[in-house]
NUSEDREN-163853 format. One record per residue: residue in one letter; x, y, z of N, C-alpha, C, CB in turn. Coordinates in Angstrom, 2 decimals, m for minus. Glycine has a CB too. Example, Ala and Ser with C-alpha at 12.3 -4.5 7.8 and 13.67 -1.06 7.14 Angstrom:
REC   resn       n.u       n.v       n.w      ca.u      ca.v      ca.w       c.u       c.v       c.w      cb.u      cb.v      cb.w
REC      A     13.19     m5.69      7.80     12.30     m4.50      7.80     13.20     m3.30      7.80     11.31     m4.47      9.05
REC      S     12.85     m2.25      7.08     13.67     m1.06      7.14     12.90      0.03      7.87     14.08     m0.60      5.72
***
This chain:
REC   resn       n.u       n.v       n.w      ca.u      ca.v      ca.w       c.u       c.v       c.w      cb.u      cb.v      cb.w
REC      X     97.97    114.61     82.51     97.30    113.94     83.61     97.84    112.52     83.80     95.80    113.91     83.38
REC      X     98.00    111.70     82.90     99.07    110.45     83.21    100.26    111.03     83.42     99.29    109.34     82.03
REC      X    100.80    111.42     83.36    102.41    111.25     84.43    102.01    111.75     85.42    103.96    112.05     84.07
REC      X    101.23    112.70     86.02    100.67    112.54     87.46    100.23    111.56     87.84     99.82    113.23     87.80
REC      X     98.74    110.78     86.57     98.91    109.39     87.94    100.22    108.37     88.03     97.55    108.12     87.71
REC      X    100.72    108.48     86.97    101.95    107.81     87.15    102.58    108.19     88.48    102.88    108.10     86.01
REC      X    103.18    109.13     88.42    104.37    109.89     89.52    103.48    110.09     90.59    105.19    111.53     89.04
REC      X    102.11    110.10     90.66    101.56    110.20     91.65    101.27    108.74     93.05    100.48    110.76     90.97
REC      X    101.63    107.83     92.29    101.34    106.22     92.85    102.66    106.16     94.15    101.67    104.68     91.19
REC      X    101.87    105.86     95.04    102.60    105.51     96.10    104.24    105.08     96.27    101.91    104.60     96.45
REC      X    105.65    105.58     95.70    106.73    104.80     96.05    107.25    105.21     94.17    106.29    102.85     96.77
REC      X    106.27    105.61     93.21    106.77    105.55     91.86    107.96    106.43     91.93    105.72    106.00     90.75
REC      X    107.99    107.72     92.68    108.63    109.07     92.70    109.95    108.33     93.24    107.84    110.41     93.73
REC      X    109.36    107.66     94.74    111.02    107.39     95.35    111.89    105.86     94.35    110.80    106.79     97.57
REC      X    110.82    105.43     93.63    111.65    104.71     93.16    112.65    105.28     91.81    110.86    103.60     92.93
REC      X    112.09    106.06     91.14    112.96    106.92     89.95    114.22    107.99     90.96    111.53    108.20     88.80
REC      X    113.82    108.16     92.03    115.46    109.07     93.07    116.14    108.09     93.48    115.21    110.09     94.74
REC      X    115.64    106.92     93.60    116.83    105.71     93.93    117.50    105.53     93.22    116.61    104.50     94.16
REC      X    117.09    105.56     91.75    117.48    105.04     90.36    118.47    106.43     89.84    115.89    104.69     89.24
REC      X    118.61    107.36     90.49    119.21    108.47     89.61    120.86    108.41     89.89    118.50    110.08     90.05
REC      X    121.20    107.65     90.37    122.75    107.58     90.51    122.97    106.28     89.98    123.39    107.75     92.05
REC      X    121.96    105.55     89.52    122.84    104.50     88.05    122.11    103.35     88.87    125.22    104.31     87.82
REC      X    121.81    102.14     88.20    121.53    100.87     87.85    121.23    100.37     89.33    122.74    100.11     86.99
REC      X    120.31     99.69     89.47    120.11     98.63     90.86    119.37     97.65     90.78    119.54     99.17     92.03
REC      X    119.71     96.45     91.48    119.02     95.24     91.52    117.57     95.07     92.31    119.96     94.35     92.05
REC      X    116.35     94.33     92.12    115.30     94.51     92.89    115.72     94.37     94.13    114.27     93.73     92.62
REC      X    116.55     93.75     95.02    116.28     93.75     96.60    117.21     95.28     96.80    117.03     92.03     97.63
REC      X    118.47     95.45     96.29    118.88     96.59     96.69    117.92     98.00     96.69    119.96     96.70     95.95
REC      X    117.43     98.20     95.55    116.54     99.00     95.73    115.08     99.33     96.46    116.51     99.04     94.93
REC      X    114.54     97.72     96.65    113.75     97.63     97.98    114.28     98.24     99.07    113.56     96.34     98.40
REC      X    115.53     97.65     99.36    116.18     98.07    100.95    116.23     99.82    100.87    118.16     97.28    101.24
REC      X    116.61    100.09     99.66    117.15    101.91     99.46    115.43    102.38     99.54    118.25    102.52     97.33
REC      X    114.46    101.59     99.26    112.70    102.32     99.44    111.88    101.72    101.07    111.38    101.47     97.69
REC      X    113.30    101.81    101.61    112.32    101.34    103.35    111.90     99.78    103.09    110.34    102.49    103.71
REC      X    112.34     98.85    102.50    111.78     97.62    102.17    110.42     97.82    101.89    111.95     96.64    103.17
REC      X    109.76     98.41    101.03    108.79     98.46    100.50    108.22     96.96    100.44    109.01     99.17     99.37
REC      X    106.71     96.78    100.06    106.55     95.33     99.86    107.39     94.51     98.64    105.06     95.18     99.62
REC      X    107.25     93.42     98.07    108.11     92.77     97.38    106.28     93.06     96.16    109.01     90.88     98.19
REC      X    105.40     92.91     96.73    104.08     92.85     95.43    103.93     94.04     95.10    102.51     92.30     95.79
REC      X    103.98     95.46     95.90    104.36     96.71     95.88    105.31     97.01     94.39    105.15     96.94     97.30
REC      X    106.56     96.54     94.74    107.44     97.20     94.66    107.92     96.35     92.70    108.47     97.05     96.29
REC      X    107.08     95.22     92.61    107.08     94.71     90.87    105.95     95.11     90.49    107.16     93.06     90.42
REC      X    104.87     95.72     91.33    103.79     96.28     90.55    104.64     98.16     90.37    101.94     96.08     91.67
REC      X    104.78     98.66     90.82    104.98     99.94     90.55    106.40     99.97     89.19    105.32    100.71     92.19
REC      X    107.12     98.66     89.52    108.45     98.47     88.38    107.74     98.24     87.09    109.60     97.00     88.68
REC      X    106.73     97.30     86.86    106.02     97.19     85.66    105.03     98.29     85.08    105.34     96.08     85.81
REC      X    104.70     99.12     85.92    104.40    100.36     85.58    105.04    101.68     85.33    103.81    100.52     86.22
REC      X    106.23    101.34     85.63    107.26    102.26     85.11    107.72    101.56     84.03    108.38    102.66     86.06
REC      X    108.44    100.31     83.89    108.50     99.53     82.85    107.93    100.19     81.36    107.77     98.33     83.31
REC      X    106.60     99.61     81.67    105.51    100.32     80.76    105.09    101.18     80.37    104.83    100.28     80.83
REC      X    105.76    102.52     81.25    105.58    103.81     80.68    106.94    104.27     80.13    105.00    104.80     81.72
REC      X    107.86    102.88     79.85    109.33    103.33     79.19    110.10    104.60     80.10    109.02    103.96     77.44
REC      X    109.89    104.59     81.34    110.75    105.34     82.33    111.88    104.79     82.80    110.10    105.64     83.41
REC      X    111.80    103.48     83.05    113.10    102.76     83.48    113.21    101.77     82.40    113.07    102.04     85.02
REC      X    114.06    100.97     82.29    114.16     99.61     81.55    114.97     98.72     82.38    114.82     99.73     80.08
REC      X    115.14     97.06     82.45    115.48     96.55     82.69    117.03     96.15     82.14    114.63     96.15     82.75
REC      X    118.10     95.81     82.49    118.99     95.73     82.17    119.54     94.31     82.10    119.45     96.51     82.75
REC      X    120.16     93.45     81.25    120.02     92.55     81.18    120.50     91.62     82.15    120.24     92.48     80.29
REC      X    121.59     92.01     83.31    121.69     91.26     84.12    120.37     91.52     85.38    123.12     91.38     84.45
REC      X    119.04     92.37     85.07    118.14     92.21     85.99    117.95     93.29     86.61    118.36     91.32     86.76
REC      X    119.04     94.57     86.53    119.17     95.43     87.44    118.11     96.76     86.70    120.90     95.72     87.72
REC      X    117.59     97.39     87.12    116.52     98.47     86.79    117.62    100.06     86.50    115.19     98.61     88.44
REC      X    117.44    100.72     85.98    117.75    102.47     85.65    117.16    102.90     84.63    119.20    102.94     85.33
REC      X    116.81    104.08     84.85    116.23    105.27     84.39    116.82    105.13     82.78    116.72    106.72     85.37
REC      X    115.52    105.08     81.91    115.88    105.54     80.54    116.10    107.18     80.45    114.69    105.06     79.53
REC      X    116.45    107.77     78.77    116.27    108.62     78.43    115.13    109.54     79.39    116.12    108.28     77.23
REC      X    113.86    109.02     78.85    112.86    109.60     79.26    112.53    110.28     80.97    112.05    108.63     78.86
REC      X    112.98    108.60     81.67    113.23    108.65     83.42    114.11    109.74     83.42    114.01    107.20     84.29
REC      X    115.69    109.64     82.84    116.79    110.73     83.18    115.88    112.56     83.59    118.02    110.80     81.40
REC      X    115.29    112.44     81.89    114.28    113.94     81.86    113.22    114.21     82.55    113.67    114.22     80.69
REC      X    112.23    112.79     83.35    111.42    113.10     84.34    112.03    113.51     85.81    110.61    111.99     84.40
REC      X    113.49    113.01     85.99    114.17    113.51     87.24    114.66    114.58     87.06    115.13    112.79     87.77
REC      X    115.29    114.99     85.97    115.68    116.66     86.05    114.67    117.61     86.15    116.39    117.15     84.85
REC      X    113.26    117.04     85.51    112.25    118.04     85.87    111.61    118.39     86.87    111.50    117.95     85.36
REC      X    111.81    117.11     87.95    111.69    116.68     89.13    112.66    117.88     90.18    112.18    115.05     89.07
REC      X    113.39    118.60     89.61    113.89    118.69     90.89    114.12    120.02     90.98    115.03    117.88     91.20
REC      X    113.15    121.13     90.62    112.72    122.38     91.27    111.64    122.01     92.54    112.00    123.38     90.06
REC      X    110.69    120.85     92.32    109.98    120.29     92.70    110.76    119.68     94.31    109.55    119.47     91.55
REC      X    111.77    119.42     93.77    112.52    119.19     95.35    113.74    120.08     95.77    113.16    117.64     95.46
REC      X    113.58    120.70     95.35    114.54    122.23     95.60    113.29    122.58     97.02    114.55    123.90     93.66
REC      X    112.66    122.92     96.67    110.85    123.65     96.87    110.58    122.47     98.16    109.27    123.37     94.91
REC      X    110.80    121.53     97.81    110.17    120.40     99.17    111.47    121.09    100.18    110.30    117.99     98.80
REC      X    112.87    120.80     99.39    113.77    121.40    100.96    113.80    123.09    101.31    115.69    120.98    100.79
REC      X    113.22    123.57    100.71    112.61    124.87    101.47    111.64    124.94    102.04    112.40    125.79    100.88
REC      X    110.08    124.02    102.06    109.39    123.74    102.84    109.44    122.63    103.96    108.64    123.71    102.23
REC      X    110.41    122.12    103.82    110.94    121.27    105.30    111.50    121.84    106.24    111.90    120.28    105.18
REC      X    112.57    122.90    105.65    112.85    124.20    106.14    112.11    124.97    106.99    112.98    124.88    105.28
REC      X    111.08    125.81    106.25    110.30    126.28    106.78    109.11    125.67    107.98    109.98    126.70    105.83
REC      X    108.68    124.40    108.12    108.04    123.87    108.84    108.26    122.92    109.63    107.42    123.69    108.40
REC      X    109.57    122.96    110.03    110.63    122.31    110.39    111.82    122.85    110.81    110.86    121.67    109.58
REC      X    112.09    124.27    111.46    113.35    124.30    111.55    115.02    123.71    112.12    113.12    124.96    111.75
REC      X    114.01    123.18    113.14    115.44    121.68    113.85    116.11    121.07    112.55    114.50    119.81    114.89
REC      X    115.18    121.04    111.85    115.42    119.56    111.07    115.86    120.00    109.67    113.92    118.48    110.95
REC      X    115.78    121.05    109.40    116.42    121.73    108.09    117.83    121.66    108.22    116.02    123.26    107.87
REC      X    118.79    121.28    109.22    120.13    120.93    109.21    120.24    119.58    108.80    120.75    121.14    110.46
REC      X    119.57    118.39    108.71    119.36    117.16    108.01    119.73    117.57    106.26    117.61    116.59    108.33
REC      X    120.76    116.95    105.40    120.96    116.85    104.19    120.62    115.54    103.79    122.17    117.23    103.90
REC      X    120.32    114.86    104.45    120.02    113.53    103.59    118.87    113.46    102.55    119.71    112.42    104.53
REC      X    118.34    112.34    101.85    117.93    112.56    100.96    116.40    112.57    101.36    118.46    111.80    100.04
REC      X    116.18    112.20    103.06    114.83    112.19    103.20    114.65    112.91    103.89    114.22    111.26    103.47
REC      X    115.21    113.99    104.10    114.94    115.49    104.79    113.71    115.69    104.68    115.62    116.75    104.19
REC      X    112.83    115.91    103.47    111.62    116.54    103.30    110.72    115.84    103.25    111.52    117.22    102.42
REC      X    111.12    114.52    103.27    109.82    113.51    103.83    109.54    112.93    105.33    109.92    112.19    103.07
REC      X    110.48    113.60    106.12    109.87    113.36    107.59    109.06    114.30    108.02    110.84    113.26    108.64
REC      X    109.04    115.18    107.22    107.53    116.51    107.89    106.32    115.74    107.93    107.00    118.11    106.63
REC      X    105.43    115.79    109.10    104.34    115.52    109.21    103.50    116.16    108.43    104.09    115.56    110.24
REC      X    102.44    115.72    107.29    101.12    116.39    106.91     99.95    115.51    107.82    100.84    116.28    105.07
REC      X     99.40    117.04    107.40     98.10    117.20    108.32     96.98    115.63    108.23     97.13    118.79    107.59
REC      X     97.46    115.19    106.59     96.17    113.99    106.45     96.85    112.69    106.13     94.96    114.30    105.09
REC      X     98.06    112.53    107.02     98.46    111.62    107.06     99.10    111.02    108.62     99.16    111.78    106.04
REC      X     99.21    110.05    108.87     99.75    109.42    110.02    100.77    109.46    109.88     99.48    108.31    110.35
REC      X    101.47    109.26    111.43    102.86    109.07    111.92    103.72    108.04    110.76    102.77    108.33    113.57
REC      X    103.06    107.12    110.37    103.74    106.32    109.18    103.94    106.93    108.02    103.06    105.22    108.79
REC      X    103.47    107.78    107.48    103.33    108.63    106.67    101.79    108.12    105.15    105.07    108.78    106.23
REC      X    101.15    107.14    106.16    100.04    106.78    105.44     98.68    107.66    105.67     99.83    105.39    105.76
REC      X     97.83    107.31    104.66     96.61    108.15    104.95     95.71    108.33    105.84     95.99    108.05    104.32
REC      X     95.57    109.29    106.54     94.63    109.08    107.45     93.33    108.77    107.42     94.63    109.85    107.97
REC      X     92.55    107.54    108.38     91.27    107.04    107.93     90.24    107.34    108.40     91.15    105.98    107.95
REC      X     89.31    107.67    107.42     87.85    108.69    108.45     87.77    107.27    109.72     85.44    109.00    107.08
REC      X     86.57    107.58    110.98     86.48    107.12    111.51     85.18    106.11    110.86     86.65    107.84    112.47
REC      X     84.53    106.73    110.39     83.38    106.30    109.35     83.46    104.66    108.38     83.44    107.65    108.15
REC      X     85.09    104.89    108.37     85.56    103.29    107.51     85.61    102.33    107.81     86.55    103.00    107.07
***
């Protein structure tokens, strides 16, 4: 149940697929997560930090430890499975290979931004 809430936190997931082709500095990897916020984006690093998924490198730049390497390989039946359901609910757009193919599908309880949708009640 912790590495779900871990991997479950807003941006944790895309920040360990940024990280899987080797080492990056905080603004580069902001820019590679949609410029995520800057308070966002050292709170979710210190929580990966802390769960020894990434480590810091001494000139500053962030990549995937041991552990990160084995949470992304496990990761990715998991996105095998997302690009067959982008596929499927999506067929225009299943010719897209990029890496955010399967995150432009609209869900049902989320907005055009891809944020949560808010009862009217709030």
């Amino acid at each position: 149940m912790a590495a779900l809430d871990l991997f479950g936190r807003r941006w944790s997931l895309r920040i360990l697929w940024e990280l899987r082709a080797g080492p990056l500095g905080f603004r580069p990897l902001q820019k590679r997560c949609d410029d995520m916020s800057s308070s966002v984006m050292r709170q979710r690093l210190t929580e990966l930090l802390d769960a020894q998924v990434i480590h810091q490198l001494p000139d500053s730049r962030y990549e995937l430890t041991p552990l990160g390497q084995e949470a992304r390989h496990a990761l990715n039946p998991l996105a095998r499975w997302a690009g067959r359901w982008a596929a499927t609910v999506d067929p225009q757009g299943a010719d897209h290979t990029d890496d955010q193919s399967a995150s432009r599908v609209s869900h049902p309880d989320t907005v055009d931004d891809g944020t949560p949708e808010r009862d009217s009640a709030d």
